[in-house]
C-alpha positions in Angstrom: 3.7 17.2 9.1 0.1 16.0 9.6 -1.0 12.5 10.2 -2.6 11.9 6.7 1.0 12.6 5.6 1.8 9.9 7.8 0.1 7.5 6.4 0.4 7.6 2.8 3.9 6.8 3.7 2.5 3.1 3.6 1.9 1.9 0.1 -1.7 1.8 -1.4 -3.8 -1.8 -0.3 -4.3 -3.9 -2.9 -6.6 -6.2 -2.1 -8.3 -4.1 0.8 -11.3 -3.5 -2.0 -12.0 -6.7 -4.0 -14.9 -7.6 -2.0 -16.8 -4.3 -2.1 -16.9 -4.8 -6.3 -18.6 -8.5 -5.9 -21.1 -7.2 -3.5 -23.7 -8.6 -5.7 -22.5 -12.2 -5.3 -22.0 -12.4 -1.6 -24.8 -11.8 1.1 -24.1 -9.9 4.2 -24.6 -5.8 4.6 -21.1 -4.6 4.6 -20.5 -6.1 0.9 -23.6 -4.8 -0.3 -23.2 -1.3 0.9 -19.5 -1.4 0.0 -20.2 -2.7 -3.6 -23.3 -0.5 -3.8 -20.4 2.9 -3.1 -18.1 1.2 -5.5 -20.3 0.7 -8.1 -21.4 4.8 -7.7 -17.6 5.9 -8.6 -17.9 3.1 -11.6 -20.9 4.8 -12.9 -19.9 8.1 -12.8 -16.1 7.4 -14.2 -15.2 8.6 -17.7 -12.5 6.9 -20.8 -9.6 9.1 -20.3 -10.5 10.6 -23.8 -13.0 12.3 -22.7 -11.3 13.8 -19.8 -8.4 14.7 -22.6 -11.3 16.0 -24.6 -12.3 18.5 -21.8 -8.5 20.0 -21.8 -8.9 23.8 -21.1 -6.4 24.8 -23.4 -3.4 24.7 -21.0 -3.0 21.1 -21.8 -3.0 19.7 -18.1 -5.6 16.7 -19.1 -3.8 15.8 -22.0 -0.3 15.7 -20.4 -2.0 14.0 -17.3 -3.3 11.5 -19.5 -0.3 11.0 -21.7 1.5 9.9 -18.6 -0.9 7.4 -17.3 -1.0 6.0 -21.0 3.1 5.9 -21.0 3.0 4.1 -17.4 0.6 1.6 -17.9 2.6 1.0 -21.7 5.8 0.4 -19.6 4.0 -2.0 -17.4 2.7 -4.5 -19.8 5.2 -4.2 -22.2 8.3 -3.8 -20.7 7.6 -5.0 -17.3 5.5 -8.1 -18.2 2.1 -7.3 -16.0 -1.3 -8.3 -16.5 -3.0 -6.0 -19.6 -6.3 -4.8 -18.4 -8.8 -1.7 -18.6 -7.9 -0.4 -15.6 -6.9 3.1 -15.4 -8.5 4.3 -19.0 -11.2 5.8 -17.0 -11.5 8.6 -14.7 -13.3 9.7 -11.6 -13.8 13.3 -9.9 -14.3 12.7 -6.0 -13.9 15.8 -3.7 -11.7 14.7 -1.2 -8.1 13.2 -1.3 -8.6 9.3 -0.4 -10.5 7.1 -1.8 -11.5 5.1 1.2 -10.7 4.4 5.3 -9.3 1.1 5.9 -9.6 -0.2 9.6 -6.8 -2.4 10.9 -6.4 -3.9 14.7 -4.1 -5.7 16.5 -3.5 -7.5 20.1 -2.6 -4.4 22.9 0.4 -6.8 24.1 2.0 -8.1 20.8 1.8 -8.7 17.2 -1.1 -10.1 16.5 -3.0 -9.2 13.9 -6.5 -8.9 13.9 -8.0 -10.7 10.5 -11.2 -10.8 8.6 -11.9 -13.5 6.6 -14.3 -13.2 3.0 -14.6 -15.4 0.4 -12.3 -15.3 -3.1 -9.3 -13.6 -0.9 -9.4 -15.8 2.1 -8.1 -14.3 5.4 -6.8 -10.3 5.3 -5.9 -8.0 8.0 -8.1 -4.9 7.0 -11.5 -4.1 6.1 -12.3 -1.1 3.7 -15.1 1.1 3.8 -16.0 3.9 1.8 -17.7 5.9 4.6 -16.1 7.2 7.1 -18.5 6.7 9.5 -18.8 3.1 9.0 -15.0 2.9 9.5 -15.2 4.4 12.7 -18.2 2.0 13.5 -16.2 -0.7 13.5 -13.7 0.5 15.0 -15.6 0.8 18.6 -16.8 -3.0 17.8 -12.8 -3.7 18.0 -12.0 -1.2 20.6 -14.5 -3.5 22.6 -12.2 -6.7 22.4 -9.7 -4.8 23.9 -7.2 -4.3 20.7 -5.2 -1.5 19.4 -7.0 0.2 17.0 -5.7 2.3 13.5 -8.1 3.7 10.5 -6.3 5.4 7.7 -7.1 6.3 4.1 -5.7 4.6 1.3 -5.6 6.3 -2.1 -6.3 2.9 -4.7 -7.2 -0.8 -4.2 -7.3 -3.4 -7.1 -10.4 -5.2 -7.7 -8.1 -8.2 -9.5 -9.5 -7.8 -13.1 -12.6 -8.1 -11.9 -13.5 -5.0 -12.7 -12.0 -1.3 -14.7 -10.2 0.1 -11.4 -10.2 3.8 -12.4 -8.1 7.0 -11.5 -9.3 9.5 -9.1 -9.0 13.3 -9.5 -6.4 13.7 -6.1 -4.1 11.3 -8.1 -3.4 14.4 -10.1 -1.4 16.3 -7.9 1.3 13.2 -7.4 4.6 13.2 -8.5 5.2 11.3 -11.6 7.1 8.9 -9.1 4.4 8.4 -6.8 1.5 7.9 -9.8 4.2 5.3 -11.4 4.4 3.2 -8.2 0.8 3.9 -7.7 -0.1 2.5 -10.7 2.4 -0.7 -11.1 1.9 -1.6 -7.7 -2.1 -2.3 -7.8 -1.3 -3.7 -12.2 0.8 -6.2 -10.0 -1.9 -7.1 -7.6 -4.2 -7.6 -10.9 -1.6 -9.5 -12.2 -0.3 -11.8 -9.1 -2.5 -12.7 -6.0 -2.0 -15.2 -3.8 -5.5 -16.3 -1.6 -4.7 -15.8 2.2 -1.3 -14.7 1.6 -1.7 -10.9 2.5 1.7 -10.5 3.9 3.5 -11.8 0.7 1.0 -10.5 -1.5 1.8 -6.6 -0.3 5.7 -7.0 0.3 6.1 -8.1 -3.2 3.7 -5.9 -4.4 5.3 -2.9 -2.9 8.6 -4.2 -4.3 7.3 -4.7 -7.7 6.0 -1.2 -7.6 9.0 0.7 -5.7 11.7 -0.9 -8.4 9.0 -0.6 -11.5 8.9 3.3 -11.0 12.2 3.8 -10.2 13.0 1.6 -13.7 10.6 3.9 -15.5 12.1 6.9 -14.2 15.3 6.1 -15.2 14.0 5.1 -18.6 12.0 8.4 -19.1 14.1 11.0 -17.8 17.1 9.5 -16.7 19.3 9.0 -14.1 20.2 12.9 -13.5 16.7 14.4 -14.1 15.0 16.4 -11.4 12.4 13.7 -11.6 14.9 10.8 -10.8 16.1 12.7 -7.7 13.1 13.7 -6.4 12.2 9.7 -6.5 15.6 8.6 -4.3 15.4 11.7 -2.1 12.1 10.3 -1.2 12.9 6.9 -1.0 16.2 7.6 1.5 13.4 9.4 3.5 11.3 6.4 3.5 13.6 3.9 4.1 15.1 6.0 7.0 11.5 6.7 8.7 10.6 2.5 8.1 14.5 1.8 9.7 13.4 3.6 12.9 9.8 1.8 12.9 11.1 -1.2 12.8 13.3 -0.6 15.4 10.6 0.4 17.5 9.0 -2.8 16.9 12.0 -4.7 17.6 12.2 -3.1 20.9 8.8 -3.8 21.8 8.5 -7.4 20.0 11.4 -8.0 22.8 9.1 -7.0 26.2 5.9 -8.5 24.6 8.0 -11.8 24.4 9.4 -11.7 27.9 7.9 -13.0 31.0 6.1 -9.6 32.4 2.7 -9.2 33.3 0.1 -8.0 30.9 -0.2 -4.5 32.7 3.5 -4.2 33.1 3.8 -4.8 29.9 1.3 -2.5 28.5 2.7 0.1 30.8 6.5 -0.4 29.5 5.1 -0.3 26.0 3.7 3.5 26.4 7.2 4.6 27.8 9.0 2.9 25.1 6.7 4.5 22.1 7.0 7.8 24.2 11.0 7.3 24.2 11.3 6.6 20.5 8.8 9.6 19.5 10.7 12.2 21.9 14.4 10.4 20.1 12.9 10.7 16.7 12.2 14.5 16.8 15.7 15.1 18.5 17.7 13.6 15.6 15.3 14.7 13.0 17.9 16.9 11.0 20.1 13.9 11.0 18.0 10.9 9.4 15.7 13.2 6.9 16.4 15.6 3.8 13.1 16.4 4.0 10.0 18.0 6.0 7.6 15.3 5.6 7.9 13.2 8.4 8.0 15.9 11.2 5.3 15.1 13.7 5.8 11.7 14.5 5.8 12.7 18.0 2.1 13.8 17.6 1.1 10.3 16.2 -0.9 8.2 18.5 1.4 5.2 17.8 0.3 1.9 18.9 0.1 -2.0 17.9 -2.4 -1.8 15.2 0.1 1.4 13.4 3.5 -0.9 14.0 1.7 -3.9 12.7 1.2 -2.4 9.3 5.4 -2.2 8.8 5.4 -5.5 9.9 3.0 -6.4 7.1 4.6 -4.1 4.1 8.3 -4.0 4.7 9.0 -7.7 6.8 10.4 -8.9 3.4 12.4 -5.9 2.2 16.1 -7.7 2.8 14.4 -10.9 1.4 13.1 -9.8 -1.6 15.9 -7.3 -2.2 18.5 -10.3 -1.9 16.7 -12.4 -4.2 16.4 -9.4 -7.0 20.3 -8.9 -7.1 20.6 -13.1 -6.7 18.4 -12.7 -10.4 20.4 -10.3 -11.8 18.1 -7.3 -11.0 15.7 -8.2 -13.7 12.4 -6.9 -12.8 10.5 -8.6 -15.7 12.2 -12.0 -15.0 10.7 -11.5 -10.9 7.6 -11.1 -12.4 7.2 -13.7 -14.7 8.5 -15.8 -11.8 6.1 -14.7 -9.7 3.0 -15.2 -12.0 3.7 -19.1 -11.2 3.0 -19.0 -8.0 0.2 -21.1 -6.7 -1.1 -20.4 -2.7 -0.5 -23.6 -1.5 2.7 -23.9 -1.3 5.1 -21.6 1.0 5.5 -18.4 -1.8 9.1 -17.7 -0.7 10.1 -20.5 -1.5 8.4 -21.0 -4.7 9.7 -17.8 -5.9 13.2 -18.9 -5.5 12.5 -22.1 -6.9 11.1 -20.4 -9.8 13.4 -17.8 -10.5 16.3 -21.0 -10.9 14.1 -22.1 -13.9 13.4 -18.6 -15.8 
């Protein structure tokens, strides 16, 4: 398994790219050039009845576009989330990301690295369209001595602020994956809490996990191919994120004892090491699948661990509270479009969830 396989294991970020569409109302370089490559893939997107219109005769645009129209259908009308423009149009873009996000963290513990920019307050990652400018910042961070990790990421949600559209890779994912895809960045345009990035993404990946599972199970049932393909991948998932957060567990423990720095930093490469070299020798045992071999290969470090910590810290949380609710994914939403960023959002959750 390559890296980039690797990766996309993480959901999509949400509000990673809200910044680079408001360029024109913020000052500062990165915004401008950011909004100014944003604004390109705006131009040059097409309504989804055009690309229908372009169908070659084998019908791949048209069923394509039938089943983003039947996801986004389910998401405002049976799920409850935000109806927008987004996703009617369509872009074509050579390569298979839409962006590299950059994302640091302390060598010696958890600490995030954040960035702070106005309308979204404090996040812990910074998007950028080119490559190049990615890795550019990356050596500014290498330079404060912090762990280090760039990835792509497939989608952002520019919060209604503007008509997110669908990119030509998106094609080639399974219906579960475009169905999470798509709900989980609807959410984000539908619930976002200022400076609350943590909360903001593990609901978000909830809402979008249980929403395609729901639509699944709605349009081809239970026993369809399609169905199983979605929990086959998901007991993959939840097996690979079990072992990361193990990892971290192990390594939250020696960052919070009383070692030296350089001990510390020198126990945390055998321990990484350890995991990788376990990982591969029970391989056959945790995964039904292909897709995570080469974890060994993965230059694992801080900045990596600390994006589990940020998506999946609230999975046992949030899945409590969803059977506590009944398992009603529209009611969790509805509850969750209360939600005001002052106040603690777990707790206001709960609180709201009594009242609906």
């Amino acid at each position: 398994m390559s890296s980039m396989v690797l990766y996309t294991v993480l959901p999509v970020l949400g509000a990673a790219g809200i910044l680079l569409g408001l360029s024109a109302l913020f000052s500062g370089c990165y915004t401008l050039k950011q909004g100014i490559a944003m604004l390109g893939y705006l131009n040059r997107a097409i309504p989804l009845e055009k690309l229908e219109a372009q169908d070659g005769g084998d019908g791949e645009n048209r069923r394509f576009v039938e089943r983003i129209r039947d996801i986004r259908r389910f998401a405002q009308e049976e799920l409850g989330l935000r109806e927008t423009a987004n996703y009617t149009r369509y872009v074509a873009i050579e390569r298979d990301y839409l962006a590299a996000v950059v994302s640091a963290a302390a060598k010696d513990s958890f600490t995030r690295h954040e960035w702070w920019f106005p309308v979204v307050g404090k996040v812990p990652y910074k998007g950028f369209f080119d490559i190049e400018d990615a890795r550019r910042e990356g050596e500014k961070l290498k330079k404060k001595d912090l762990d280090l990790w760039i990835r792509p990421v497939e989608a952002f949600s520019t919060l209604g602020w503007f008509k997110d559209p669908l990119y030509s890779y998106m094609r080639r994912y399974p219906v579960h994956r475009l169905a999470d895809l798509l709900i989980h960045e609807t959410f984000h345009a539908t619930v976002y809490l200022k400076g609350r990035s943590q909360f903001n993404e593990e609901l978000a990946e909830f809402v979008g996990r249980e929403g395609s599972r729901l639509y699944l199970e709605r349009t081809f049932g239970p026993d369809s191919p399609e169905y199983r393909a979605m929990i086959d991948g998901e007991a993959d998932s939840a097996a690979f994120v079990a072992f990361i957060q193990g990892l971290i567990e192990e390594l939250d423990a020696l960052y919070r004892s009383g070692r030296g720095r350089e001990e510390k930093l020198r126990l945390k490469e055998e321990i990484i090491r350890a995991a990788q070299v376990r990982f591969e020798e029970t391989y056959e045992s945790r995964f039904r699948s292909d897709n995570y071999r080469g974890f060994s290969q993965v230059p694992v470090n801080n900045a990596y661990l600390e994006l589990y910590r940020l998506y999946y810290s609230g999975g046992d949380y949030l899945e409590d509270l969803y059977k506590r609710s009944g398992r009603d994914l529209p009611r969790l939403i509805a509850a969750a479009k209360t939600l005001k960023s002052r106040r603690d959002p777990r707790q206001a959750l709960e609180a709201a969830l009594r009242e609906k």
